[in-house]
C-alpha positions, 0 to 999 in steps of 0.5 A: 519468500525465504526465511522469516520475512512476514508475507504480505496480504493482498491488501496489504500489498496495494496500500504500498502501491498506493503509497508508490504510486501517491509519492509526498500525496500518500495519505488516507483518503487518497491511498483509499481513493487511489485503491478504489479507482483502480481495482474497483475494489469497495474497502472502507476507510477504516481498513485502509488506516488498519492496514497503514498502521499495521504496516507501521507496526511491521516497520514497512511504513512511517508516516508525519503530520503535515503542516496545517491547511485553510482547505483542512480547517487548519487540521492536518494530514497524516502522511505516509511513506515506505520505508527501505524494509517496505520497499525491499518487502514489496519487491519480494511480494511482487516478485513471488507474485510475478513468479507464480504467474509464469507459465500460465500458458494461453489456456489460462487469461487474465481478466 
């Protein structure tokens, strides 16, 4: 990554994944549901909305409220979405990742 750019976390890096891959769905439970079925990984609730509102903090992500649902109780979805900055951060990281991984060689194996 050059210059001043904020590096991105691992799991900073799948809930903007994950906000990709949701598209008009990316909200909390599915961002964590989405996060959970595909890596395996255990997170709880509460570290993906940190991570979410730390991102909207850094100006990688916004989010809105939906309009109210009867399958919600008329309660409302938090929506979240990249933002042109997030996008180009996301690229950088993957980037670098991709980066990194060339060379490996045979000897080295991903799981």
């Amino acid at each position: 990554m050059t210059g001043s750019a904020p590096h991105l976390g691992d799991l900073e890096q799948l809930v903007m994944l994950a906000l990709v891959q949701l598209g008009s769905e990316a909200y909390g439970v599915n961002v964590h549901g989405i996060i959970t079925e595909r890596t395996q990984r255990t997170t709880a609730f509460a570290t993906i909305y940190t991570t979410l509102a730390r991102l909207e903090s850094k100006g990688y992500v916004e989010s809105f409220v939906g309009a109210p649902t009867a399958a919600r109780g008329g309660r409302r979805k938090k929506h979240f979405v990249l933002t042109a900055a997030g996008s180009a951060a996301l690229k950088r990281s993957l980037g670098d990742v991709r980066t990194m991984a060339q060379g490996l060689g045979s000897s080295w194996s991903s799981p």
